[in-house]
PDB file of N, H, CA, C and O in Angstrom:
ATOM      1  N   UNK A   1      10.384  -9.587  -5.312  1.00  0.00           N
ATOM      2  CA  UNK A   1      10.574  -8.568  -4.306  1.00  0.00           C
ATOM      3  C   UNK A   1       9.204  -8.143  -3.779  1.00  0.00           C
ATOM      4  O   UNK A   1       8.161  -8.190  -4.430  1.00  0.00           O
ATOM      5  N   UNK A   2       9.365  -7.627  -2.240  1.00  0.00           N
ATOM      6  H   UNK A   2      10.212  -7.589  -1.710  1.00  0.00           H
ATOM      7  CA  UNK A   2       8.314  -6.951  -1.948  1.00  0.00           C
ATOM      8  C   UNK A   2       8.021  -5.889  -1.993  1.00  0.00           C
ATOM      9  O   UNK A   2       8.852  -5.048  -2.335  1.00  0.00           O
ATOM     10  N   UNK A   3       6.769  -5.552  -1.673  1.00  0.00           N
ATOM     11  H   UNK A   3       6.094  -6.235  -1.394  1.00  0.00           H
ATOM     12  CA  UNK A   3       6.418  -3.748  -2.302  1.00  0.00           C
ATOM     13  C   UNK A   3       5.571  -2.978  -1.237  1.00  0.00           C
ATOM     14  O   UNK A   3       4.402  -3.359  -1.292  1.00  0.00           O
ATOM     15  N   UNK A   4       5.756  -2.119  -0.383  1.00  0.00           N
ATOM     16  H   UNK A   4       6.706  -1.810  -0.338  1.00  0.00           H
ATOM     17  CA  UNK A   4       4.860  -1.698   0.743  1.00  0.00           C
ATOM     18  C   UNK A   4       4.306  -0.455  -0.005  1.00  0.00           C
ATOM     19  O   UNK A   4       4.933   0.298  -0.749  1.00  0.00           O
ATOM     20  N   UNK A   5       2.980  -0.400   0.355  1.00  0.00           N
ATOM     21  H   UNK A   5       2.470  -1.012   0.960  1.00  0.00           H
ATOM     22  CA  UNK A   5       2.348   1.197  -0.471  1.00  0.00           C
ATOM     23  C   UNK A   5       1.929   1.494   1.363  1.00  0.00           C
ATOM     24  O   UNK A   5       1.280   0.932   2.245  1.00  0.00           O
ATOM     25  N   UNK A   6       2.888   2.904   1.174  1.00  0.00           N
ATOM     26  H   UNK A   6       3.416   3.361   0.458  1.00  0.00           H
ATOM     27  CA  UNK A   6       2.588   3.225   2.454  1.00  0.00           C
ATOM     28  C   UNK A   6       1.926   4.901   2.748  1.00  0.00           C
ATOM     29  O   UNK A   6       2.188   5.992   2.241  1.00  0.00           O
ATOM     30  N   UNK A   7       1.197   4.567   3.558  1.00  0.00           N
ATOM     31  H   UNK A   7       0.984   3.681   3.971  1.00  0.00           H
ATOM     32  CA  UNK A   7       0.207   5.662   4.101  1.00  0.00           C
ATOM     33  C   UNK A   7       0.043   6.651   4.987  1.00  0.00           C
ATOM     34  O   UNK A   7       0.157   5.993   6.021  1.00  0.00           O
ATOM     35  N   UNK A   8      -0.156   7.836   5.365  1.00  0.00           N
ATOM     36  H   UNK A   8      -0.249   8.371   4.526  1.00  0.00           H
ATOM     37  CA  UNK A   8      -0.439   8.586   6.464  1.00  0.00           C
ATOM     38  C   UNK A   8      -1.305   8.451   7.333  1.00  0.00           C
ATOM     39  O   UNK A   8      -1.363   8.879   8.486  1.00  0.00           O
ATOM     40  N   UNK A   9      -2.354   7.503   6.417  1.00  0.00           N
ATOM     41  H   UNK A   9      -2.307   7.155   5.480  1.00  0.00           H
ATOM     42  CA  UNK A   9      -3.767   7.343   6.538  1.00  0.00           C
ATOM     43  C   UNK A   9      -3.519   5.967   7.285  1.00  0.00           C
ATOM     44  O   UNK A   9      -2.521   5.372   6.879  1.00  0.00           O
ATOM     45  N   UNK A  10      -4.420   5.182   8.561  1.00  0.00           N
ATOM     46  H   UNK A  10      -5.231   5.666   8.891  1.00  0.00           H
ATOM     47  CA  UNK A  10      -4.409   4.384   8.920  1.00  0.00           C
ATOM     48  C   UNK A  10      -6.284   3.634   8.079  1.00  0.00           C
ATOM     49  O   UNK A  10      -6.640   2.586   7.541  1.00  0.00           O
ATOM     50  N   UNK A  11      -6.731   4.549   8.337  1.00  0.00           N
ATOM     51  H   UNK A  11      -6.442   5.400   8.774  1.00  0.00           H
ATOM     52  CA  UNK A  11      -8.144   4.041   7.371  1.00  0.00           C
ATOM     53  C   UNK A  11      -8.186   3.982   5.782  1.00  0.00           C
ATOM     54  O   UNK A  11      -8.918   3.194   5.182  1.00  0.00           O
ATOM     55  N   UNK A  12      -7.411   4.807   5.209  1.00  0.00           N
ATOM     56  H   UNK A  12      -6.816   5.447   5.697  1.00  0.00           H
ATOM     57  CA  UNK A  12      -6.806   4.816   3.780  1.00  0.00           C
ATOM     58  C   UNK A  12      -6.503   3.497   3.079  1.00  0.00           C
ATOM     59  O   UNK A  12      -6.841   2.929   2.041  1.00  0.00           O
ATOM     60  N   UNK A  13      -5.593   3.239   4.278  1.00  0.00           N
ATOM     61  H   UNK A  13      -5.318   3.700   5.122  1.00  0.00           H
ATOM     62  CA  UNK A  13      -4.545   2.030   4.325  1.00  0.00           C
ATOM     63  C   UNK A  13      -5.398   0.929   4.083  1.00  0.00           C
ATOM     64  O   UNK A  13      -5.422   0.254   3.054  1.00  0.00           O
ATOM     65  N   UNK A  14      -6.188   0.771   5.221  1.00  0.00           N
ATOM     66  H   UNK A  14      -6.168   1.319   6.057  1.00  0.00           H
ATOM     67  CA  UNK A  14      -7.509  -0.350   5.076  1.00  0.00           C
ATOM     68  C   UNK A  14      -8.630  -0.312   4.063  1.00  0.00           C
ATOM     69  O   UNK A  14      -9.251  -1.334   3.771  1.00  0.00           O
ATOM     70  N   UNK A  15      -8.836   0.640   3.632  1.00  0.00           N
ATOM     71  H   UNK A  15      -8.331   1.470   3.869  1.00  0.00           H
ATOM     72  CA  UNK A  15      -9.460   0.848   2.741  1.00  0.00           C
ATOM     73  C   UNK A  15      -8.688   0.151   1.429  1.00  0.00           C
ATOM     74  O   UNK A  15      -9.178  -0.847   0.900  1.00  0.00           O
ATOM     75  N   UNK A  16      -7.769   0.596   1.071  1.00  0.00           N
ATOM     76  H   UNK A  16      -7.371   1.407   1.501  1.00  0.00           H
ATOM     77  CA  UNK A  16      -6.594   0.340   0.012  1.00  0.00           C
ATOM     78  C   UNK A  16      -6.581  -1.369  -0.163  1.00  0.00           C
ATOM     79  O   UNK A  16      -6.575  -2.051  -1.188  1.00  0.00           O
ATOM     80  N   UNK A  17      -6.579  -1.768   1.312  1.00  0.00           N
ATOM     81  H   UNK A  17      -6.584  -1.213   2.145  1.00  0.00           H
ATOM     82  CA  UNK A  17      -6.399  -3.356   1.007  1.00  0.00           C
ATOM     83  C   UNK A  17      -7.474  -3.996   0.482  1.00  0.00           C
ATOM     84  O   UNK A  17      -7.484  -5.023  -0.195  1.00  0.00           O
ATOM     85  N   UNK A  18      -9.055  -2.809   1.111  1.00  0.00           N
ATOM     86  H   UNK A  18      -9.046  -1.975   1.662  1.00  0.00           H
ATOM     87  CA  UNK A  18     -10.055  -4.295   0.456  1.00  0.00           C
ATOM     88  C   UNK A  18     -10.439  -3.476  -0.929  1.00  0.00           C
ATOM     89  O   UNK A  18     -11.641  -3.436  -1.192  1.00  0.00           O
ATOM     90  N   UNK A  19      -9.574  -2.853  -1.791  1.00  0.00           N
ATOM     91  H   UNK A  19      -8.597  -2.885  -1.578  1.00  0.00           H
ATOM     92  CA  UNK A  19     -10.037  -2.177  -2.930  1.00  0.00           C
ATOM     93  C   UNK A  19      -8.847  -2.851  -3.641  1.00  0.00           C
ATOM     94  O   UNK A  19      -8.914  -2.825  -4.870  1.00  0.00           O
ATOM     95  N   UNK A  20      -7.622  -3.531  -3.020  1.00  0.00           N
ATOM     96  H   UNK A  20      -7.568  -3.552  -2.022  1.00  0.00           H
ATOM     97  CA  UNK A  20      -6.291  -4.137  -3.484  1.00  0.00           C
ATOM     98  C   UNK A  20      -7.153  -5.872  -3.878  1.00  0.00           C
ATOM     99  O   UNK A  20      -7.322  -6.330  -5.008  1.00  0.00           O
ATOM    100  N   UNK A  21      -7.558  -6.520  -2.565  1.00  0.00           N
ATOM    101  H   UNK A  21      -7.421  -6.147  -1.647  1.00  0.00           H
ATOM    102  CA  UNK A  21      -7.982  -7.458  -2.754  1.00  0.00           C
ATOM    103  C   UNK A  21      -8.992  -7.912  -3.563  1.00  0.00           C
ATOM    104  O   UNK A  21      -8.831  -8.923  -4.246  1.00  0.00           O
ATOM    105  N   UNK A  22     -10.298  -7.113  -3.567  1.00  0.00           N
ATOM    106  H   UNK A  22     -10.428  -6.292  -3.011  1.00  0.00           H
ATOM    107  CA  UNK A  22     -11.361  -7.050  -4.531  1.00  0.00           C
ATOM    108  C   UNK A  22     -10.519  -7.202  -5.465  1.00  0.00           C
ATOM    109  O   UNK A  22     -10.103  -8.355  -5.582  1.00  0.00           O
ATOM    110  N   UNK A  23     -10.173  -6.549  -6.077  1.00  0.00           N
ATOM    111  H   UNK A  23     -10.511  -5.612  -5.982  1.00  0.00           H
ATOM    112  CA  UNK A  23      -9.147  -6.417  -7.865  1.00  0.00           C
ATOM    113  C   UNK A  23      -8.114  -7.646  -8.306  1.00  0.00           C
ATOM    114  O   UNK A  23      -7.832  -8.035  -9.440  1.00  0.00           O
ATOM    115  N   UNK A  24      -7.676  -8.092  -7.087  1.00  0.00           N
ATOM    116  H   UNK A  24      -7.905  -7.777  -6.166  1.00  0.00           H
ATOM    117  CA  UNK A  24      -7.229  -9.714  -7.302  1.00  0.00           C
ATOM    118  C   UNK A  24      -5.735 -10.025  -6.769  1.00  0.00           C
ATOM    119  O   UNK A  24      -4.894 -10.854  -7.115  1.00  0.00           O
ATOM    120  N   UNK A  25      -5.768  -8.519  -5.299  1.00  0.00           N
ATOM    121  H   UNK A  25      -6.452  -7.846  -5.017  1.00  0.00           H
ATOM    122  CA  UNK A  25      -3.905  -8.004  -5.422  1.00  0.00           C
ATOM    123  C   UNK A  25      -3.555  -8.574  -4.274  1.00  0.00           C
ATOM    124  O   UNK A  25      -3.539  -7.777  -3.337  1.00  0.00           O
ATOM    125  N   UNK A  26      -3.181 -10.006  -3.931  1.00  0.00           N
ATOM    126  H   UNK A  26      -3.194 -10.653  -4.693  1.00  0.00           H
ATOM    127  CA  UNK A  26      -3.006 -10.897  -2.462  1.00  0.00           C
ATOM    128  C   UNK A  26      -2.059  -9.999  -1.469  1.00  0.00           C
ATOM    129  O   UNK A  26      -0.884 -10.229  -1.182  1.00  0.00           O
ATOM    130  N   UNK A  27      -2.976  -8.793  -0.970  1.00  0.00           N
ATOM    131  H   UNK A  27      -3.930  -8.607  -1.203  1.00  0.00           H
ATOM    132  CA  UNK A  27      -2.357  -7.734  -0.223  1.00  0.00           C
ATOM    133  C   UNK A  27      -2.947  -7.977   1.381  1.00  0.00           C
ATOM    134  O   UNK A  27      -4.098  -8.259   1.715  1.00  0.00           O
ATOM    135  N   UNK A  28      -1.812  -7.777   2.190  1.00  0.00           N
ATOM    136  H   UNK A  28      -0.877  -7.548   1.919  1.00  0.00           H
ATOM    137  CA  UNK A  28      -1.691  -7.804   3.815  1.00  0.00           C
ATOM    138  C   UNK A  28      -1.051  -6.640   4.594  1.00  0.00           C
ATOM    139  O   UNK A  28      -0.149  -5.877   4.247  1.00  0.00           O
ATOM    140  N   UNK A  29      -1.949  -6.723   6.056  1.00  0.00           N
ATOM    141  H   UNK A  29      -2.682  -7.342   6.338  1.00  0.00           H
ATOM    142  CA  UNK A  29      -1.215  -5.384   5.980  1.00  0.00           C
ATOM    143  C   UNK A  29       0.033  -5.921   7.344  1.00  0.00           C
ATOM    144  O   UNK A  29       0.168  -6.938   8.024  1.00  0.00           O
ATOM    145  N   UNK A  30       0.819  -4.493   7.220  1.00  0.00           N
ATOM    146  H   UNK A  30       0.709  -3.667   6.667  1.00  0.00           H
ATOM    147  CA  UNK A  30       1.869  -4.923   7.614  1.00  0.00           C
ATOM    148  C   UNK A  30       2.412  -3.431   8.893  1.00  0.00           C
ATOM    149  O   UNK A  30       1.670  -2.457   8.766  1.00  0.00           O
ATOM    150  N   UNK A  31       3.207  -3.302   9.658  1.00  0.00           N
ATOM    151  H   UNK A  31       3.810  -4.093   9.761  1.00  0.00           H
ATOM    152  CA  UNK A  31       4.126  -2.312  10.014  1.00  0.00           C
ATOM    153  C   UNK A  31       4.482  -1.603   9.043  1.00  0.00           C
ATOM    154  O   UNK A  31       4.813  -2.220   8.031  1.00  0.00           O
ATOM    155  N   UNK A  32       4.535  -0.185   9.014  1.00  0.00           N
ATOM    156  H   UNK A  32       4.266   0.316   9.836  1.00  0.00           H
ATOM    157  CA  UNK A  32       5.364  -0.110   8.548  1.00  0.00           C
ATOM    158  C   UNK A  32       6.902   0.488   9.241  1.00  0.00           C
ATOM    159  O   UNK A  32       7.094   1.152  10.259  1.00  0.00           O
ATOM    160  N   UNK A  33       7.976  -0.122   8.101  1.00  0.00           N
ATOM    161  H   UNK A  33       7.820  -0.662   7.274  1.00  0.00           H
ATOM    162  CA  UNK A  33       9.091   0.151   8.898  1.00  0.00           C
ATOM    163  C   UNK A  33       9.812   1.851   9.166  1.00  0.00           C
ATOM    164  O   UNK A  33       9.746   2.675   8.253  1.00  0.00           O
ATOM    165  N   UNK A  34      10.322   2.119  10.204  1.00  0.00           N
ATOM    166  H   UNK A  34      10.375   1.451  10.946  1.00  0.00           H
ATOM    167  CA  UNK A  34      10.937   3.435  10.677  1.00  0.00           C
ATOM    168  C   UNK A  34      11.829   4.134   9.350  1.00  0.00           C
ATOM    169  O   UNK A  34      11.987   5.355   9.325  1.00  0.00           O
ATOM    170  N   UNK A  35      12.316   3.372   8.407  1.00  0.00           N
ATOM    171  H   UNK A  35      12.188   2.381   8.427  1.00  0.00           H
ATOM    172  CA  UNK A  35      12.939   3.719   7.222  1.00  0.00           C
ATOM    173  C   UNK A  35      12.022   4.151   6.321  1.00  0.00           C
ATOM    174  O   UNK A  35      12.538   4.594   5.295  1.00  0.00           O
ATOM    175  N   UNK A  36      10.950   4.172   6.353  1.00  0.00           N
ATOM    176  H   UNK A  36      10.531   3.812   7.187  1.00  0.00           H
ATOM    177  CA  UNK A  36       9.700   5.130   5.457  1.00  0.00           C
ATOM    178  C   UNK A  36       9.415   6.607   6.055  1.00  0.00           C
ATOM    179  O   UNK A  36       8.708   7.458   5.516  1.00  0.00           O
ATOM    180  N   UNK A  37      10.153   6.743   7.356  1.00  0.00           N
ATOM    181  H   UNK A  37      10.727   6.052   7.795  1.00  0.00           H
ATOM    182  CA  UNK A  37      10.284   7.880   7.517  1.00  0.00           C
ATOM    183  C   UNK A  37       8.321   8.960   7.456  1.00  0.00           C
ATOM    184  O   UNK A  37       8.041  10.158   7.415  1.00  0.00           O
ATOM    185  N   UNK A  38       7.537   7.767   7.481  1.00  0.00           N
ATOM    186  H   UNK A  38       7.764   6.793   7.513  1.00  0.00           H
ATOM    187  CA  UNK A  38       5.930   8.507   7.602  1.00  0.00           C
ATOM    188  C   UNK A  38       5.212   6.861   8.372  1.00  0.00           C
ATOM    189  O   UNK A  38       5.551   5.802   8.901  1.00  0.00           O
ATOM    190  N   UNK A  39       4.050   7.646   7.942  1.00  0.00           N
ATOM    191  H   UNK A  39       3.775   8.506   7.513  1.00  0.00           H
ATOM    192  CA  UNK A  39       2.855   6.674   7.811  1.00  0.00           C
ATOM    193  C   UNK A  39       1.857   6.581   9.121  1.00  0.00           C
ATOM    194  O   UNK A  39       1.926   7.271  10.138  1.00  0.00           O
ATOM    195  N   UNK A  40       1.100   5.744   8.875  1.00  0.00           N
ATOM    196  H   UNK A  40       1.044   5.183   8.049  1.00  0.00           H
ATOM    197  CA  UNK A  40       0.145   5.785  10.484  1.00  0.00           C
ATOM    198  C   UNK A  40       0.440   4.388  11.630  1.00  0.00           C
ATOM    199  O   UNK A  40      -0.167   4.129  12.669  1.00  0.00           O
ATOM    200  N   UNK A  41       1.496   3.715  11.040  1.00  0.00           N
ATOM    201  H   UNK A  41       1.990   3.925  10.196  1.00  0.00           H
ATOM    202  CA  UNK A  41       1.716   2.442  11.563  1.00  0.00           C
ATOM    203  C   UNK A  41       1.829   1.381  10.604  1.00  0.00           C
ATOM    204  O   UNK A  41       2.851   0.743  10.352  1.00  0.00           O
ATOM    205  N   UNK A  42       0.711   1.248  10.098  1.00  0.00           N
ATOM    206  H   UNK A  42      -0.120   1.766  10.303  1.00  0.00           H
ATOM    207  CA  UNK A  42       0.488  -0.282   9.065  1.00  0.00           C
ATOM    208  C   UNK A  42       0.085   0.514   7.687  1.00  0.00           C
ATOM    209  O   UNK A  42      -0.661   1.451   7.405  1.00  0.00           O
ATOM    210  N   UNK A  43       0.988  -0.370   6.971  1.00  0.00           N
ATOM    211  H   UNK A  43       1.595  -1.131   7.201  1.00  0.00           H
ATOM    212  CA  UNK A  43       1.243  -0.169   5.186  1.00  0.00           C
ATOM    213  C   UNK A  43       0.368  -1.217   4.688  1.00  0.00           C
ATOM    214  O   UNK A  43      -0.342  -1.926   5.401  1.00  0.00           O
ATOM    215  N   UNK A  44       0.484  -1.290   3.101  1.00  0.00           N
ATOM    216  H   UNK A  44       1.061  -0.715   2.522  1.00  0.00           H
ATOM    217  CA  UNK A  44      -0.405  -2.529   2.403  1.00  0.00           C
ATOM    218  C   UNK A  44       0.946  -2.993   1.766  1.00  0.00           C
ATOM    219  O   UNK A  44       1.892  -2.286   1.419  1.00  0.00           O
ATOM    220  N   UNK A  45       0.746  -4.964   1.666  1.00  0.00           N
ATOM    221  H   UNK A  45      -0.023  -5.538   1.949  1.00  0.00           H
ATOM    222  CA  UNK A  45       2.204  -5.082   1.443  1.00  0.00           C
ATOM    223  C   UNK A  45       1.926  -6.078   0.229  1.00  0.00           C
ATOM    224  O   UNK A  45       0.809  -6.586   0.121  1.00  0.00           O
ATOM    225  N   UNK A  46       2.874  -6.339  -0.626  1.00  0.00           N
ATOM    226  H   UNK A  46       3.781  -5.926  -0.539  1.00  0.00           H
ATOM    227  CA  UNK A  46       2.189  -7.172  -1.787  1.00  0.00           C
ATOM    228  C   UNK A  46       3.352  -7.133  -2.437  1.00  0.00           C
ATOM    229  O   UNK A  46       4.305  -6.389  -2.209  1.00  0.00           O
ATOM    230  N   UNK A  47       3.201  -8.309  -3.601  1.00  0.00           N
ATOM    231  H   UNK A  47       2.427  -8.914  -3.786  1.00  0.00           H
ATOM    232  CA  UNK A  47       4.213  -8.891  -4.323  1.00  0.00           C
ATOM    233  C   UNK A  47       4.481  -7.573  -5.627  1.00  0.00           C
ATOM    234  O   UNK A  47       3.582  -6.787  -5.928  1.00  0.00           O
ATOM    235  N   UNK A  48       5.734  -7.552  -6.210  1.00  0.00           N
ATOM    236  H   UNK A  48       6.464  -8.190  -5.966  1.00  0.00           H
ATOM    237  CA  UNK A  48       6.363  -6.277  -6.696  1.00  0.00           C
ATOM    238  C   UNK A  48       5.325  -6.952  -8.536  1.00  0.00           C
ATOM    239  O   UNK A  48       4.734  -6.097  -9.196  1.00  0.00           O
ATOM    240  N   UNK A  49       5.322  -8.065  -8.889  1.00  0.00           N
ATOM    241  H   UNK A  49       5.801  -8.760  -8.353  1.00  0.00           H
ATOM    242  CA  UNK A  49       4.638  -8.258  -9.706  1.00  0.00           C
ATOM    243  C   UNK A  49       2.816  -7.546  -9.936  1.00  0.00           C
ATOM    244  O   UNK A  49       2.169  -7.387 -10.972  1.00  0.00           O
ATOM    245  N   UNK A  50       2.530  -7.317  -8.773  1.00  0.00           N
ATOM    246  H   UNK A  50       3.055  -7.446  -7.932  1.00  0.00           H
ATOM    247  CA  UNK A  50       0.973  -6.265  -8.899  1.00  0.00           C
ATOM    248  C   UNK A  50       1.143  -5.019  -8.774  1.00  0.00           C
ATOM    249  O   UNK A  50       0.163  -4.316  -8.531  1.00  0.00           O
ATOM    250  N   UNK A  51       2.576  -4.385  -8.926  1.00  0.00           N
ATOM    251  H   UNK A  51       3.373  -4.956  -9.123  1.00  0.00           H
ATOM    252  CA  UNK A  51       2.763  -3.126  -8.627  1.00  0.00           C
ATOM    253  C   UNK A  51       2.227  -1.982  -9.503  1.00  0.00           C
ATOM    254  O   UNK A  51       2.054  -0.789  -9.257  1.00  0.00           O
ATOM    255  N   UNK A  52       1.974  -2.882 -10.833  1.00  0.00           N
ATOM    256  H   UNK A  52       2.114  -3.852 -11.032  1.00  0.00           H
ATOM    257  CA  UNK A  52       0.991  -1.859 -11.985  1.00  0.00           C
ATOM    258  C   UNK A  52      -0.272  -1.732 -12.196  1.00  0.00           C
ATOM    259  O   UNK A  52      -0.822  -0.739 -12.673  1.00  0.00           O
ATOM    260  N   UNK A  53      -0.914  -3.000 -11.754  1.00  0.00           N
ATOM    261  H   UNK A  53      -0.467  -3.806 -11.366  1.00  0.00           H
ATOM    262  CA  UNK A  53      -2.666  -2.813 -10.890  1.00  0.00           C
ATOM    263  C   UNK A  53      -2.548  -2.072  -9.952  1.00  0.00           C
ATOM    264  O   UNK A  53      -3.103  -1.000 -10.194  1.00  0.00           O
ATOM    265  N   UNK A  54      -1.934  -2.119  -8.641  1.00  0.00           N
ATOM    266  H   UNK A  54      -1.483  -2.990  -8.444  1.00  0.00           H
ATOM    267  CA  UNK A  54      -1.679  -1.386  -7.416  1.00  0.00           C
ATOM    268  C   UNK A  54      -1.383   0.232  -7.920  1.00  0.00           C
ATOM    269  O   UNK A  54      -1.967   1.123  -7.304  1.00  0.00           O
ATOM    270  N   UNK A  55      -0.544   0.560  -8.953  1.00  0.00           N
ATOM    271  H   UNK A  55      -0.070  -0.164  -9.454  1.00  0.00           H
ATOM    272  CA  UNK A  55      -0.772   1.884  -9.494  1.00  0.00           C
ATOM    273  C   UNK A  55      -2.202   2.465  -9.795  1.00  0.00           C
ATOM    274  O   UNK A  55      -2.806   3.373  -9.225  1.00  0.00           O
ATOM    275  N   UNK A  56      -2.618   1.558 -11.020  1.00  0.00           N
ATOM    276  H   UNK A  56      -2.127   0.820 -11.483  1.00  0.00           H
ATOM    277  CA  UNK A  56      -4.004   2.033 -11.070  1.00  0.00           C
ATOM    278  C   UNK A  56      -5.235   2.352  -9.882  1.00  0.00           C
ATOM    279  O   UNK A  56      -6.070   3.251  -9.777  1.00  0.00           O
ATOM    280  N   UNK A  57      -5.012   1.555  -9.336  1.00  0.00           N
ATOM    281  H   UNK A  57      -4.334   0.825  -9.422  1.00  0.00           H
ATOM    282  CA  UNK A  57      -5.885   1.473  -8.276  1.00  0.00           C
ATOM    283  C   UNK A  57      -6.021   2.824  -7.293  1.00  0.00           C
ATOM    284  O   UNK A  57      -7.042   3.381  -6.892  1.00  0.00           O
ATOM    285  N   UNK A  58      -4.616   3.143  -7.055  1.00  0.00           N
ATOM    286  H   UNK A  58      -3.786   2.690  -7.381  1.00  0.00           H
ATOM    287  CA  UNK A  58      -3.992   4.131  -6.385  1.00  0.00           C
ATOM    288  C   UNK A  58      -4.557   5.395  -7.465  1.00  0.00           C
ATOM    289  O   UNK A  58      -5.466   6.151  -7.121  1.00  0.00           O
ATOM    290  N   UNK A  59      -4.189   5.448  -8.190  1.00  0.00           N
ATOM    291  H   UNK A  59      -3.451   4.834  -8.470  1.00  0.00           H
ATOM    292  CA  UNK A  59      -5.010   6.843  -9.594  1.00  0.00           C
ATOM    293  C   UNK A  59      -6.291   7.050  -9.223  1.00  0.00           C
ATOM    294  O   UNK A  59      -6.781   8.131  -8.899  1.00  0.00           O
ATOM    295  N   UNK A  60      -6.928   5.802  -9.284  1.00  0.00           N
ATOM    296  H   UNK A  60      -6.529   4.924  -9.547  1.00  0.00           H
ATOM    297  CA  UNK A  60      -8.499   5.781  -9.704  1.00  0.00           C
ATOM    298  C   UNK A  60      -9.012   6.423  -8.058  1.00  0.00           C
ATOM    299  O   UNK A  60     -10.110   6.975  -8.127  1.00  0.00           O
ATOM    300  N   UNK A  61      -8.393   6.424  -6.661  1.00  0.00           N
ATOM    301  H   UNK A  61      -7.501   5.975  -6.605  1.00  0.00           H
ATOM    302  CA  UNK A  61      -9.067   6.021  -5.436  1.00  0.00           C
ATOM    303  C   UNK A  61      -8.681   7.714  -5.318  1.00  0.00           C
ATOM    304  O   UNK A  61      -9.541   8.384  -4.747  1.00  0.00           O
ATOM    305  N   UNK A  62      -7.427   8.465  -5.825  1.00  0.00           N
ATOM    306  H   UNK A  62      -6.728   7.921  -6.289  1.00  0.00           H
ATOM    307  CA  UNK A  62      -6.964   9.403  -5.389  1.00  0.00           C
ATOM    308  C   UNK A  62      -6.551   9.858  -4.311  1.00  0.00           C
ATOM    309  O   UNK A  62      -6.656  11.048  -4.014  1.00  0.00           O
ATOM    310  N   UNK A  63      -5.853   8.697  -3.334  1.00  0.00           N
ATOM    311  H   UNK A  63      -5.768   7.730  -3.575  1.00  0.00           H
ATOM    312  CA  UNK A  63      -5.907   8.418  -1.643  1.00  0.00           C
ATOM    313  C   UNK A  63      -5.162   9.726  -1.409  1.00  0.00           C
ATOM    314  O   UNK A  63      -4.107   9.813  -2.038  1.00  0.00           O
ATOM    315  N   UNK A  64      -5.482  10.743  -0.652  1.00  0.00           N
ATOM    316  H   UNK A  64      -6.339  10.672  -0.142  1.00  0.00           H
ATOM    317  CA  UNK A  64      -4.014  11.830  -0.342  1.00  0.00           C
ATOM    318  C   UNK A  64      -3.517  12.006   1.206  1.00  0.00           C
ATOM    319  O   UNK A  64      -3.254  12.990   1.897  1.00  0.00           O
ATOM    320  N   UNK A  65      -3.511  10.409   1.461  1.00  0.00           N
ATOM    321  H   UNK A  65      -3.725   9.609   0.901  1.00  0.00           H
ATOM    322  CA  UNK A  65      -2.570  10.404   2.578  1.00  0.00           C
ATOM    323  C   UNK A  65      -1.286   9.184   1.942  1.00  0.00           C
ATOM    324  O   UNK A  65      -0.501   8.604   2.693  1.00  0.00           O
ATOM    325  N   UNK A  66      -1.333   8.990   0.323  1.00  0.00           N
ATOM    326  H   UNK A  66      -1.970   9.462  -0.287  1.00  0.00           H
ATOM    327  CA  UNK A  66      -0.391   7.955  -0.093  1.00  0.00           C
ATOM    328  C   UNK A  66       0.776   8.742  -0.283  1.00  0.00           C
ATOM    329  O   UNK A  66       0.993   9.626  -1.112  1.00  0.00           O
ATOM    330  N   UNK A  67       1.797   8.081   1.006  1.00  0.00           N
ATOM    331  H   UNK A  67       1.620   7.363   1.680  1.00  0.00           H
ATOM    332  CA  UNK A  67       3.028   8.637   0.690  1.00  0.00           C
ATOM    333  C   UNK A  67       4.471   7.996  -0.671  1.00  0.00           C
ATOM    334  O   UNK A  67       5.496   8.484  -1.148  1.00  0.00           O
ATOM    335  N   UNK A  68       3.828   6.892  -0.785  1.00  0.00           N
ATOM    336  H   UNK A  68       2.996   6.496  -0.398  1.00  0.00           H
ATOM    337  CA  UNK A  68       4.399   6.350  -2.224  1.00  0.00           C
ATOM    338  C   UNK A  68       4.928   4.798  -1.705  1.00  0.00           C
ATOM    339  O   UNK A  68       4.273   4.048  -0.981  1.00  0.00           O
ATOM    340  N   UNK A  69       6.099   4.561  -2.190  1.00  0.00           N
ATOM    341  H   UNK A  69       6.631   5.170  -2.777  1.00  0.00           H
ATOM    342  CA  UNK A  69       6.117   2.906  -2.315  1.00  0.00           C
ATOM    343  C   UNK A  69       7.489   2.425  -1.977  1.00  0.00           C
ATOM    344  O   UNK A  69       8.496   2.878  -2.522  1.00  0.00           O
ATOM    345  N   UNK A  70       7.501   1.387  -0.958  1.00  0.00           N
ATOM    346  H   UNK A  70       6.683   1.019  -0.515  1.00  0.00           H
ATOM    347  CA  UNK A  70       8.743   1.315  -0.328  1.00  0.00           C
ATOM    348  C   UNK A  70       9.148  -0.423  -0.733  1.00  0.00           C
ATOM    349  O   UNK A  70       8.565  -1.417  -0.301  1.00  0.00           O
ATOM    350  N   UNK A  71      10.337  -0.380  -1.702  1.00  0.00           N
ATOM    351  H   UNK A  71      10.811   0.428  -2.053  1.00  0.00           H
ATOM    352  CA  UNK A  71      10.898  -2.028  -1.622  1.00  0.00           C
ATOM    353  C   UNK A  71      11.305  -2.713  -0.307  1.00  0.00           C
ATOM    354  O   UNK A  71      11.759  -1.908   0.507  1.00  0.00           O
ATOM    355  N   UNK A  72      11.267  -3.849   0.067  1.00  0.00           N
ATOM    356  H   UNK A  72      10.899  -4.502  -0.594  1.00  0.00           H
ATOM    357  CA  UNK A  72      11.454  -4.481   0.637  1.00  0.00           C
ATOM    358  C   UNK A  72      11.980  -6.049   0.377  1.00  0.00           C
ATOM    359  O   UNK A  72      11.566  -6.707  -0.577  1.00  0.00           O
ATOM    360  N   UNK A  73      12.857  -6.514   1.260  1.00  0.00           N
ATOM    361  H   UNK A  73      13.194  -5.979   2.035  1.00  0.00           H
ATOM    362  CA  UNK A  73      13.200  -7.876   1.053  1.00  0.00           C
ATOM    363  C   UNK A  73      12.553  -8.922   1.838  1.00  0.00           C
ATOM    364  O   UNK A  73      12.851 -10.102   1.657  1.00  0.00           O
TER     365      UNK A  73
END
């Protein structure tokens, strides 16, 4: 499954990916969709298997425009 970590933040967001990728998390960014009900446009999108690095990462950065994490098919 897929996993969108989605943002308020449009620079957050970008930020997120090259602090996702550095760490080893094959993250792209994406739309995000009208069913997240937020965000600035584009989410970080990545396989549901890095979703517990992608936690940490998210702790350690303290992003506070992260509105949390949306499944996808």
């Amino acid at each position: 499954m897929t996993v969108l970590a989605v943002f308020r933040s449009r620079a957050q967001t970008l930020d997120f990916l090259g602090v996702a990728k550095a760490a080893g998390i094959p993250a792209q960014a994406v739309s995000t969709p009208k069913e997240a009900g937020v965000g600035c446009g584009i989410s970080a999108k990545f396989d549901e298997r890095f979703l517990g690095r992608a936690k940490l990462l998210l702790a350690k950065k303290n992003y506070s425009s992260f509105s949390g994490f949306l499944n996808v098919r």
